[in-house]
C-alpha positions in Angstrom: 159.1 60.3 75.9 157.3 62.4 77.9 153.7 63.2 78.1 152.3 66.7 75.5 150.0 68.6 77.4 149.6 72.0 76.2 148.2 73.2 72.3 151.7 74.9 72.5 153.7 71.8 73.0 152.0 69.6 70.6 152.4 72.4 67.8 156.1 72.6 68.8 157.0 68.7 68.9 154.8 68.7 65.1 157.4 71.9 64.0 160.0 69.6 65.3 159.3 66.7 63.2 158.6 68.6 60.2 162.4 70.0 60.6 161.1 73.4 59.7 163.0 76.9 60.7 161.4 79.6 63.0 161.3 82.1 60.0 159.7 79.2 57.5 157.2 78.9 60.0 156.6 82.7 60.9 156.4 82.8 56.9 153.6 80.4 56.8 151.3 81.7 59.5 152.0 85.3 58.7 153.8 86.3 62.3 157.1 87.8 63.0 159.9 84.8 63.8 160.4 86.2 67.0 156.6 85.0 67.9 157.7 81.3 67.7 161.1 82.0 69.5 158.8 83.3 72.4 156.3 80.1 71.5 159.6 77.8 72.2 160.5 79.7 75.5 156.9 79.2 77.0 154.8 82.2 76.1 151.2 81.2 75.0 149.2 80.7 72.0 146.4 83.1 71.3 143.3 82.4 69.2 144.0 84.1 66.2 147.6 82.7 66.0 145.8 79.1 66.6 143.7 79.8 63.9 146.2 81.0 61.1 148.3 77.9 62.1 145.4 75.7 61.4 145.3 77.3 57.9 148.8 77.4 57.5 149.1 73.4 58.2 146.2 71.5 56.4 148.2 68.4 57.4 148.2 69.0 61.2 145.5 66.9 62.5 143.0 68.8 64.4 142.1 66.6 66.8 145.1 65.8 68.5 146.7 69.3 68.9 143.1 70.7 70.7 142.7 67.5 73.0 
């Protein structure tokens, strides 16, 4: 497996393994689905997004998706 670099792709590969739709997870962090479709396709992750994910996944560990 390759190296996760980016906030972006370590929130993407944790979606992944939770199995959990694009519109689940809009839902959750209070976005439209299209946000994570562009998320997938490479756009970034502002501050406010990063912060209502946080929220939205108590379980995400903290740590590893900001190193």
């Amino acid at each position: 497996m390759e190296p996760i670099f980016s906030i972006r792709e370590r929130f993407l590969a944790f979606l992944k393994q939770k199995g959990e739709s694009d519109r689940e997870t809009a839902r959750k962090i209070g976005v439209a689905h299209t946000y994570v479709a562009h998320l997938r396709k490479g756009s970034t992750m502002g501050t406010d997004k990063l912060e209502k994910i946080l929220h939205a996944y108590p379980e995400l560990n903290r740590l590893w998706l900001l190193e």
